[in-house]
C-alpha angles and dihedrals in degrees: 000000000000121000116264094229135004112264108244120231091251105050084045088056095045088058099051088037085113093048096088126124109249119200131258107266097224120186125191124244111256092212105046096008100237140134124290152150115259124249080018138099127278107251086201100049115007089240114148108155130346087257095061147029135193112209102231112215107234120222090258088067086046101060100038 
């Protein structure tokens, strides 16, 4: 089936108005102060909450 009538450029914008690309909402760790994901674990540290703490295995444990 072919389309009644051409979509205009507008009406083509308007639909695809909520497909834009939104940015990553970074916090910073409140332990080491870097970068992280929130409601996630600290790459740097291991930190989560204040409650709890996940030991984070450095690149000199991985080679040997």
């Amino acid at each position: 089936m072919l389309p009644v009538a051409r979509t205009s450029k507008s009406r083509k914008n308007m639909r695809r108005a909520h497909h834009a690309l939104e940015p990553i909402n970074m916090h910073e760790c409140p332990r080491c102060g870097q970068t992280k994901l929130p409601h996630r674990m600290c790459g740097a540290c291991g930190f989560v909450n204040s409650r709890l703490s996940v030991p984070v295995e450095t690149k000199e444990k991985q080679e040997k």
